[in-house]
N, C-alpha and C positions, 0 to 999 in steps of 0.2 A: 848884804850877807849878814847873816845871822852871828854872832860872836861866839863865842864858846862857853864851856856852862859855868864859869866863873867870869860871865857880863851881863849886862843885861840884856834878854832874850827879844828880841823883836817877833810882833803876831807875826802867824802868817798869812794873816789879813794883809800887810802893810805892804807887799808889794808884788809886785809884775809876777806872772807863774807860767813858763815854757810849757807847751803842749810836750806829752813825752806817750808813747807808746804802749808801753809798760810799767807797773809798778812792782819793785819786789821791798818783800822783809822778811827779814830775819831775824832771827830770837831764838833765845836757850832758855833758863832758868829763869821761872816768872815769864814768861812767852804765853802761856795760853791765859790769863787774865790780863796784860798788857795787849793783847788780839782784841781778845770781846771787849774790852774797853777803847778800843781805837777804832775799829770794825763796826761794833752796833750801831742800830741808829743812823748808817749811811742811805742815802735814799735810794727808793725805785726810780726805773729806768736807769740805772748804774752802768757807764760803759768801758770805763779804766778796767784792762784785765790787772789783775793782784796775783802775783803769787809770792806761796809764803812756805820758808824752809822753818821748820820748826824742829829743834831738835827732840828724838824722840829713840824710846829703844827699839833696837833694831829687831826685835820678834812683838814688839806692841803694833795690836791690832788697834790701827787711828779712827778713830772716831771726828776727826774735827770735821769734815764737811758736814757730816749729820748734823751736829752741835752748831756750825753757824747758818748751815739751811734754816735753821730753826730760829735763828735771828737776823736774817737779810733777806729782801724782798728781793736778791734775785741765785743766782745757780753759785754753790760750792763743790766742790768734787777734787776728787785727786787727780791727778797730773800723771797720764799717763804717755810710754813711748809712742812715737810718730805722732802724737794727739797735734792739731794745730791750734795755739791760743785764740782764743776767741773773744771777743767783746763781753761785756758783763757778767765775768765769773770770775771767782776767785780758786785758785790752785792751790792746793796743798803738795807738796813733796811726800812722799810716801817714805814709811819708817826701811832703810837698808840699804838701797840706793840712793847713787847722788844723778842731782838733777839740772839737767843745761838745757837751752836753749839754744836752736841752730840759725844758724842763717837766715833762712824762711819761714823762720817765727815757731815754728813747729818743736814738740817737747822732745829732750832725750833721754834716757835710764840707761844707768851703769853701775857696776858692780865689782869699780878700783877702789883700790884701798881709800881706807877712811882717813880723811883731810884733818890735821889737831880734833883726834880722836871722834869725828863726827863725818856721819853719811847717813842722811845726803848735809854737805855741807854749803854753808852756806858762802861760802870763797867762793866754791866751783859754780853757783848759781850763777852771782854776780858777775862772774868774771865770764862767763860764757854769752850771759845777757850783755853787758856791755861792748860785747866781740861783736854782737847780732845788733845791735842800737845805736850806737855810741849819743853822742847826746840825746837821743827822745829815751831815753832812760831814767828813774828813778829810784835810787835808792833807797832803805829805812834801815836801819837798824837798832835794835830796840834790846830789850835787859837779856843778862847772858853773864853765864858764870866761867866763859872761857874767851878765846881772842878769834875766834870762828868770827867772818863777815869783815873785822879790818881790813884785811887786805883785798878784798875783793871788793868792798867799799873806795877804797883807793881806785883800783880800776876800773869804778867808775866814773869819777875824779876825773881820773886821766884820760875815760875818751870823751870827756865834756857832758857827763850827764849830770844829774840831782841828785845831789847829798844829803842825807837829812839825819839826826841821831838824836834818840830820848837823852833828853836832860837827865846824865846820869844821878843828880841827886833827887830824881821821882823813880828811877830803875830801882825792880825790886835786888837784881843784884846788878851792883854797875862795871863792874869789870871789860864786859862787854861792850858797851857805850866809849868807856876810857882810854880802851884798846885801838879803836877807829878816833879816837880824839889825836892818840898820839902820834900818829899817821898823818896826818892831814885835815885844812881846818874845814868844815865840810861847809854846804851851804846854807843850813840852818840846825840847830840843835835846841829841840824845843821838848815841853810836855804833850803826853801822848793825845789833850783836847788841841791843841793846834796844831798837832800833826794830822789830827782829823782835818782840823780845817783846811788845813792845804792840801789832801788828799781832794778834798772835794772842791778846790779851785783845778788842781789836777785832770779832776774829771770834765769839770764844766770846759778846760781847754778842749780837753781831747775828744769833745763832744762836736767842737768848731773847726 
């Protein structure tokens, strides 16, 4: 296990990496240049599904799948209801609803109240995916100027999945980060170049 961000950080080259089913992350503030910088540069044939709550206002027309179609060699798109996850795509949450995940893997949209001021929030992701996973789950969470994704970070903690948290002294705000710190100690807390790299051990399992 990975220490906390006041130890020293172990790669995550350095050891063993659990096949998991899914990846999600989360982020707020500084979110969409912590994305293209962990994101770019992942290679074709990509089979790890990603999805990713990005906090955003709720009448902004999102543009991120365009924006990362144009930098990944394989499908971004937004996440839509009944849609079922699929192999080598990356999700976006769409701005107003919050977004779960069911049972049979398949996406859901709703339009209850907003979780610590944010929908779709990134609690209700986590905590829906990890109900739907429990350990072949991975979690990320990454720079954020509120405490959205702690707790749903925890459960996934608690049904045995992968914890992972940018080193919050490279978040551009770290609040977010510190917030899932104070909760529980996760299973690595690294910068966003070796969170790539475990990403893409991630993949190579779930490839096997």
């Amino acid at each position: 296990m990975t220490g906390s961000s006041n130890a020293s950080n172990v790669p995550a080259e350095a050891g063993e990496v659990r096949a998991v089913r899914i990846a999600i992350i989360g982020a707020s503030a500084g979110g969409v240049d912590a994305l293209l910088t962990l994101l770019s540069g992942l290679p074709a044939g990509w089979r790890l599904p990603i999805v990713v709550v990005l906090h955003l206002p709720e009448q902004y027309q999102s543009r991120l799948p365009e924006v990362f179609s144009q930098r990944l060699p394989f499908t971004a798109r937004e996440a839509e209801d009944k849609l079922p996850v699929a192999e080598g795509t990356l999700y976006f949450a769409p701005p107003g609803y919050h977004l779960s995940i069911e049972a049979d893997l398949s996406f859901s949209l709703s339009c209850e109240p907003p979780v610590l001021f944010s929908r779709p929030s990134i609690d209700v992701l986590m905590s829906s995916a990890a109900d739907a996973c429990g350990p072949a789950l991975a979690g990320i969470l990454l720079t954020g100027a509120n405490e959205d994704g702690a707790r749903g970070l925890l459960r996934i903690h608690e049904a045995g999945g992968l914890t992972v948290v940018q080193d919050p002294a490279e978040a551009s705000v770290p609040t977010m980060p510190l917030a899932a710190l104070a909760l529980h100690e996760p299973d690595h807390v690294l910068p966003l170049r070796e969170i790539r790299a475990l990403l893409m051990q991630l993949d190579a399992a779930h490839a096997h």
